[in-house]
PyMOL CGO cylinders between C-alpha atoms (Angstrom):
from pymol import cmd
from pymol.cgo import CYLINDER

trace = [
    CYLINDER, -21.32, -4.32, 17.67, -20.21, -3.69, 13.97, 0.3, 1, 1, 1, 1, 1, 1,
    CYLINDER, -20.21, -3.69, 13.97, -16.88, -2.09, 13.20, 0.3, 1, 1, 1, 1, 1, 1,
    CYLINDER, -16.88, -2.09, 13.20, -17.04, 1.28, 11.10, 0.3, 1, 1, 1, 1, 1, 1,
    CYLINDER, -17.04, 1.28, 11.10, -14.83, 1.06, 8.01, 0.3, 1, 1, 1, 1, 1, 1,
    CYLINDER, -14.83, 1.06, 8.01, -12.86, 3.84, 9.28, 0.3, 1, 1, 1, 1, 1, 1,
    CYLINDER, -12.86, 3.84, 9.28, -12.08, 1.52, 12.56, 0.3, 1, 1, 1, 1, 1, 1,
    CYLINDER, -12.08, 1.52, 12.56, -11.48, -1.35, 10.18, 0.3, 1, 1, 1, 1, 1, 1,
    CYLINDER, -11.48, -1.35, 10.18, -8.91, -0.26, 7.83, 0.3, 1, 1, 1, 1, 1, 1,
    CYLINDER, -8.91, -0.26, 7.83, -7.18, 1.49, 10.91, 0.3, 1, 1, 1, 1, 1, 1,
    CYLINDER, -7.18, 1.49, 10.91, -6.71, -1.96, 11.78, 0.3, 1, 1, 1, 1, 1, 1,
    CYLINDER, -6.71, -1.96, 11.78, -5.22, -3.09, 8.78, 0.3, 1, 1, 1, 1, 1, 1,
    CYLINDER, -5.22, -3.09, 8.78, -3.26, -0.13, 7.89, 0.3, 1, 1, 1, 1, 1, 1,
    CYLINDER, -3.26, -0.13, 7.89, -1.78, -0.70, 11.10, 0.3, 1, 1, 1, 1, 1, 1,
    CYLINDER, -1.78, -0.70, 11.10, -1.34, -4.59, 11.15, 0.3, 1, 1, 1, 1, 1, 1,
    CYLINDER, -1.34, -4.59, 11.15, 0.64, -3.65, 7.06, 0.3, 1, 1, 1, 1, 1, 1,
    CYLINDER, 0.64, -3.65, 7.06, 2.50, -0.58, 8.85, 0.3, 1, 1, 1, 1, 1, 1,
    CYLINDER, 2.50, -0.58, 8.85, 3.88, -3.44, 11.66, 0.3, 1, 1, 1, 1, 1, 1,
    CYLINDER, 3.88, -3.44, 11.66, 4.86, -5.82, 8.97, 0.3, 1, 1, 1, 1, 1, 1,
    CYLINDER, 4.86, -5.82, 8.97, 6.69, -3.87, 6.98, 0.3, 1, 1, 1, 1, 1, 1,
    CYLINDER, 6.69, -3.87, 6.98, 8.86, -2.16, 10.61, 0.3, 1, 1, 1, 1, 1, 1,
    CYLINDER, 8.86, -2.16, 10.61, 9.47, -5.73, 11.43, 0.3, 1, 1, 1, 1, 1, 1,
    CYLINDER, 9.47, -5.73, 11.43, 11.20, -6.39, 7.66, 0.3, 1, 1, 1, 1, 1, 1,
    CYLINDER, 11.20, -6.39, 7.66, 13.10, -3.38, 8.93, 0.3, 1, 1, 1, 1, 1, 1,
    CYLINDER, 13.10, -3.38, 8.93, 10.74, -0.67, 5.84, 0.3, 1, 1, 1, 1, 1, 1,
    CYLINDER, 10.74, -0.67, 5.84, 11.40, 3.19, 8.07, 0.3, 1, 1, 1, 1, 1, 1,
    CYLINDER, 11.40, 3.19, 8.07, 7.77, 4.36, 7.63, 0.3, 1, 1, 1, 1, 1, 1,
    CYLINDER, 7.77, 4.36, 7.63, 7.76, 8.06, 5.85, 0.3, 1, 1, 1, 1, 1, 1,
    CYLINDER, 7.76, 8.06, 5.85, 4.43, 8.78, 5.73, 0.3, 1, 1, 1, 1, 1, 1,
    CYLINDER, 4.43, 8.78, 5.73, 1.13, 7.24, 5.11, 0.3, 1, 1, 1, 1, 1, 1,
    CYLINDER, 1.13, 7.24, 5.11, -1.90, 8.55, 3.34, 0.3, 1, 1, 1, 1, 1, 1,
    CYLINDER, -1.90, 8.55, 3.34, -0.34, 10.56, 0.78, 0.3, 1, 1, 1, 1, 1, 1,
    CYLINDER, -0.34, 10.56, 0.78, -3.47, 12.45, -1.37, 0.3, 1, 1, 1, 1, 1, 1,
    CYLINDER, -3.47, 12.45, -1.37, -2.84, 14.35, -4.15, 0.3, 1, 1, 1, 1, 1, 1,
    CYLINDER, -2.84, 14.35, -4.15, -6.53, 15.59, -5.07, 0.3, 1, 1, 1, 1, 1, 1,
    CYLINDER, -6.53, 15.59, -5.07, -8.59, 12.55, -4.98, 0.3, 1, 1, 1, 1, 1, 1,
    CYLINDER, -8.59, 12.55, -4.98, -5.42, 10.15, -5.41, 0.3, 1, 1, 1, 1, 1, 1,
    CYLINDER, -5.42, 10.15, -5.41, -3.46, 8.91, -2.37, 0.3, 1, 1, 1, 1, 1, 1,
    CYLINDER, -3.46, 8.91, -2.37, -0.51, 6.43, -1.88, 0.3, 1, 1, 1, 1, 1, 1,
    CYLINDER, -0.51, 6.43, -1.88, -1.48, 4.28, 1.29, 0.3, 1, 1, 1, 1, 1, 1,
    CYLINDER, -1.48, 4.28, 1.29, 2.12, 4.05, 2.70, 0.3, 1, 1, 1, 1, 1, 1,
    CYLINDER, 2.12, 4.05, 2.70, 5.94, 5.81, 1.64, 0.3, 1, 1, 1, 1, 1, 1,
    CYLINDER, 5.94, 5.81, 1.64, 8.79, 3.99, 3.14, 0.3, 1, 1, 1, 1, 1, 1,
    CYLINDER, 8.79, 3.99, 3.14, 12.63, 3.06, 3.02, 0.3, 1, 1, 1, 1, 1, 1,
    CYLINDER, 12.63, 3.06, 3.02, 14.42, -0.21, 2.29, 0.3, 1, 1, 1, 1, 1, 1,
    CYLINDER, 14.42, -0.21, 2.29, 17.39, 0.16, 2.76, 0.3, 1, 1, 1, 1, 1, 1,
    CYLINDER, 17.39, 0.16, 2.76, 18.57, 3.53, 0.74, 0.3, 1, 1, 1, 1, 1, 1,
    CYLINDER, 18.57, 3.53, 0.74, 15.24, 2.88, -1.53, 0.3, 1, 1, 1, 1, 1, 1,
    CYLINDER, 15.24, 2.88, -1.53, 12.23, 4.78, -1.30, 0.3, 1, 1, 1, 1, 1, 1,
    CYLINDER, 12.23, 4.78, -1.30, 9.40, 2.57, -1.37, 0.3, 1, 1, 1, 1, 1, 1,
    CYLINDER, 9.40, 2.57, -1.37, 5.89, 3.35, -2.68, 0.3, 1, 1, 1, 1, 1, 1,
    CYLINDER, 5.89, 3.35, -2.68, 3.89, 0.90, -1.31, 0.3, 1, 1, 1, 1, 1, 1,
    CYLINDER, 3.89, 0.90, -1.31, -0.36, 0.09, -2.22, 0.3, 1, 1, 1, 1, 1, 1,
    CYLINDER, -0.36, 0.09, -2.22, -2.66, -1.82, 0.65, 0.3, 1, 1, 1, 1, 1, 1,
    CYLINDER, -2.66, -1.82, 0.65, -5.59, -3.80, -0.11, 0.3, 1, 1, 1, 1, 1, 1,
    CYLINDER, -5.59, -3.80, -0.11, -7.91, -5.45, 2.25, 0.3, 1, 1, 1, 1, 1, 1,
    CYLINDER, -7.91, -5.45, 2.25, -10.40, -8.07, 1.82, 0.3, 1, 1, 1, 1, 1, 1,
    CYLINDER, -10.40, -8.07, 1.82, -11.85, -9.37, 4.93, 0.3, 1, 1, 1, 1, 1, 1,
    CYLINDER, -11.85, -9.37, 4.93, -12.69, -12.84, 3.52, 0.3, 1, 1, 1, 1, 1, 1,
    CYLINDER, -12.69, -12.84, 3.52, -10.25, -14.17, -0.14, 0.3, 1, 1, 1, 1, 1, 1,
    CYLINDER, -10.25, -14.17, -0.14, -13.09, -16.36, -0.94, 0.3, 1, 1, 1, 1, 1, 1,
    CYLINDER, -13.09, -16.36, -0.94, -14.77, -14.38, -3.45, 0.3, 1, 1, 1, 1, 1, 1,
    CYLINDER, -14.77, -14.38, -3.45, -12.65, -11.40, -4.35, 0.3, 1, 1, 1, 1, 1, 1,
    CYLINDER, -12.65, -11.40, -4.35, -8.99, -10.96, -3.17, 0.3, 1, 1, 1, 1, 1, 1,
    CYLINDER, -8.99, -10.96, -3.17, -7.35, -8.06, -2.81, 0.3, 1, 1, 1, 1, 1, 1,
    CYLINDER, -7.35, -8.06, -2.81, -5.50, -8.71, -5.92, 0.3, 1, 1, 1, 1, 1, 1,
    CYLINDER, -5.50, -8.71, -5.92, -8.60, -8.64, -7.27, 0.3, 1, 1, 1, 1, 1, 1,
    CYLINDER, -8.60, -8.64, -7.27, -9.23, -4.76, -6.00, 0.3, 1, 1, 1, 1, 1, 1,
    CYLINDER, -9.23, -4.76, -6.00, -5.89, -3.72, -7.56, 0.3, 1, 1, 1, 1, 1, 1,
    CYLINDER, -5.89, -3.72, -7.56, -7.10, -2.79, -10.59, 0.3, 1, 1, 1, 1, 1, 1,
    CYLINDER, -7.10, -2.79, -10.59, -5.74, -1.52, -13.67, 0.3, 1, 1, 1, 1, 1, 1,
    CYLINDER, -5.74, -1.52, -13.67, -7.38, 2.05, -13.10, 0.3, 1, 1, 1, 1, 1, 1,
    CYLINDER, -7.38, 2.05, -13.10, -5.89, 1.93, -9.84, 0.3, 1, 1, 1, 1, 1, 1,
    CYLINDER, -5.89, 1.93, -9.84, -2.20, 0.86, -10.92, 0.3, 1, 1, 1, 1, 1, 1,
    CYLINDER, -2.20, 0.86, -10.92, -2.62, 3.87, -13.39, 0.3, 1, 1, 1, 1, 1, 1,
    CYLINDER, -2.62, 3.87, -13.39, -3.88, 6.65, -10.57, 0.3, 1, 1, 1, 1, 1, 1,
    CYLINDER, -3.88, 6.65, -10.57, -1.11, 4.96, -8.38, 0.3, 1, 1, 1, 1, 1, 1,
    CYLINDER, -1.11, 4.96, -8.38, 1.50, 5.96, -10.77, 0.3, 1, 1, 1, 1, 1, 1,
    CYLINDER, 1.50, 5.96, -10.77, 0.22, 9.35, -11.94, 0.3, 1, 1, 1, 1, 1, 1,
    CYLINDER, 0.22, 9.35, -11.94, 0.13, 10.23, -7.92, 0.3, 1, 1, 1, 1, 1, 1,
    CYLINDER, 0.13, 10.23, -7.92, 3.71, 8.25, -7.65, 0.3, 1, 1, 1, 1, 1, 1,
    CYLINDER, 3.71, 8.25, -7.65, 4.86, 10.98, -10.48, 0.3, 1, 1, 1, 1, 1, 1,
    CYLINDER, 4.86, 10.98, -10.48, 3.50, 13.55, -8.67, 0.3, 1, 1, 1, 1, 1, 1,
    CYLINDER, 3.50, 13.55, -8.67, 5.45, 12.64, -5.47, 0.3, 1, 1, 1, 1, 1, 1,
    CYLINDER, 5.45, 12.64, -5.47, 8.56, 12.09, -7.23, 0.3, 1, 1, 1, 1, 1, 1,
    CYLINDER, 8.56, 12.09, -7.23, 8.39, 15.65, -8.74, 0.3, 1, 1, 1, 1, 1, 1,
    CYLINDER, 8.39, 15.65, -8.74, 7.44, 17.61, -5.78, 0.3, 1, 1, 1, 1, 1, 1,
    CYLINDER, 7.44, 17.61, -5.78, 10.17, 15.69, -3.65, 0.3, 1, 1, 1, 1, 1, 1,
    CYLINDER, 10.17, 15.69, -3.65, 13.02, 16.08, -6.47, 0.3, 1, 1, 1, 1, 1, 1,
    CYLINDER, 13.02, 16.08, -6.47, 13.18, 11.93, -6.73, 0.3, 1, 1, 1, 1, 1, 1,
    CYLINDER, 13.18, 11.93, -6.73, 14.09, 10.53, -9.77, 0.3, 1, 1, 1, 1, 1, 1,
    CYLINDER, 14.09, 10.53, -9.77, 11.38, 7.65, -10.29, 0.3, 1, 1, 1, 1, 1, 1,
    CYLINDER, 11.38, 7.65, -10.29, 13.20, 5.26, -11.69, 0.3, 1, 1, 1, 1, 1, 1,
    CYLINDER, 13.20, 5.26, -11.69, 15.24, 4.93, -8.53, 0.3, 1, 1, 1, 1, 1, 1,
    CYLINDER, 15.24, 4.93, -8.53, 11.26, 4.28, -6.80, 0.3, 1, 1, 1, 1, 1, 1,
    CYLINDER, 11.26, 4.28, -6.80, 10.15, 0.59, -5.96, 0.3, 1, 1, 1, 1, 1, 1,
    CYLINDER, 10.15, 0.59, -5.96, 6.34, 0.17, -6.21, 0.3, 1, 1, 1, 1, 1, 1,
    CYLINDER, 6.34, 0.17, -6.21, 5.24, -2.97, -3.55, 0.3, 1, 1, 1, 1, 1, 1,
    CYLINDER, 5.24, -2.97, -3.55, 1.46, -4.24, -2.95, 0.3, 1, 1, 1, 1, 1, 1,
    CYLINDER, 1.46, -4.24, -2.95, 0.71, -5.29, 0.10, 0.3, 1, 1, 1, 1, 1, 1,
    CYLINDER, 0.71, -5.29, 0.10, -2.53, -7.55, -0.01, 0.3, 1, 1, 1, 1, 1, 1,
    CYLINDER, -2.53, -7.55, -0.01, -4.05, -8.38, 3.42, 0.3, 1, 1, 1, 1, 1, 1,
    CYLINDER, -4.05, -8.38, 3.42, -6.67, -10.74, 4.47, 0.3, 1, 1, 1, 1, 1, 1,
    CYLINDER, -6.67, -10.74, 4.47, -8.16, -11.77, 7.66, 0.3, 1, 1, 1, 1, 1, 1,
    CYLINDER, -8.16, -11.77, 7.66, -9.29, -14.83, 8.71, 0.3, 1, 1, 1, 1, 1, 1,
    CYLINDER, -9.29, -14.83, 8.71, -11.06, -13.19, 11.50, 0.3, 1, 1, 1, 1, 1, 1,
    CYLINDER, -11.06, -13.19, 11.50, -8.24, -14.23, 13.92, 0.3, 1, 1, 1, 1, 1, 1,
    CYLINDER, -8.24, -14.23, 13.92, -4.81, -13.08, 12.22, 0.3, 1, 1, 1, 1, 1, 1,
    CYLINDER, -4.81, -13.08, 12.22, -4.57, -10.99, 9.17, 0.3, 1, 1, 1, 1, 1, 1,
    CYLINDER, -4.57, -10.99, 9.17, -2.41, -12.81, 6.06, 0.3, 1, 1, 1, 1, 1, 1,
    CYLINDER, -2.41, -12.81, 6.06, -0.04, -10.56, 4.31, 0.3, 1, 1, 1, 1, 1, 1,
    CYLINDER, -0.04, -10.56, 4.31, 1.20, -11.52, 0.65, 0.3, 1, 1, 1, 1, 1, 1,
    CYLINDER, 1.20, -11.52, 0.65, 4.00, -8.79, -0.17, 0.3, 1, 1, 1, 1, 1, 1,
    CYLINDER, 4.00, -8.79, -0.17, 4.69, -7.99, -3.93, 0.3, 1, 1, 1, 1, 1, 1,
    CYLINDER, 4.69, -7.99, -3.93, 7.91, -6.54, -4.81, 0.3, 1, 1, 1, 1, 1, 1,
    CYLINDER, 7.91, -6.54, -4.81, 8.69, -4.23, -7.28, 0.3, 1, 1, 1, 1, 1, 1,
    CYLINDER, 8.69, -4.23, -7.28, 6.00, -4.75, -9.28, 0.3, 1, 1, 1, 1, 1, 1,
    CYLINDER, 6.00, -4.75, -9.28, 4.83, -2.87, -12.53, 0.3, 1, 1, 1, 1, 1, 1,
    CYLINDER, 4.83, -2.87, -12.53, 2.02, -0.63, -13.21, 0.3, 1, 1, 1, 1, 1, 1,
    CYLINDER, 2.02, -0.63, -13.21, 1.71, -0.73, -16.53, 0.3, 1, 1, 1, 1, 1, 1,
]
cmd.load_cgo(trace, "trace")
């Protein structure tokens, strides 16, 4: 039986969610929408609030999910990361944007983590 989307990127949201408690990230929320904009997860590291994007390919070979972060999503990712920092009284330049890419090999999922990388 095929997997909805919906069932598969539960799986994967929660497979980056696990990764990130077990590099000791406290999860503040996840699926943060602003109109049609959303910012997959919001966490701590340490004392930082983290803004963190999740792409997932189920196969690398062809298109990564590097591949899916595109520039027009870097740019709604920071609009709706200005956004949050406004409404929650956060200056952003003490926020840390992270990309979490995900693959599967259809036995294990494969997590590169990005740091603090830049969305311009």
């Amino acid at each position: 039986m095929e997997k909805s989307n919906r069932t598969i990127w539960d799986e994967w949201e929660i497979a980056a969610i696990k990764y990130l408690q077990k590099h000791d990230y406290q999860i503040l929320t996840t699926n943060y929408q602003i109109k049609w904009w959303e910012i997959d997860i919001i966490a701590k590291d340490n004392n930082q609030v983290v803004i963190i994007e999740v792409k997932y390919r189920r196969w690398s070979k062809f298109w990564t999910p590097e591949d899916a972060f595109t520039k027009t999503k870097k740019r709604n990712l920071l609009y709706t990361t200005n956004y949050y920092c406004l409404t929650n009284k956060i200056d952003i330049s003490n926020i840390r944007i992270d990309f979490l890419a995900i693959t599967n090999n259809g036995k294990n999922y494969q997590i590169k983590h990005y740091k603090n990388i830049a969305l311009q």
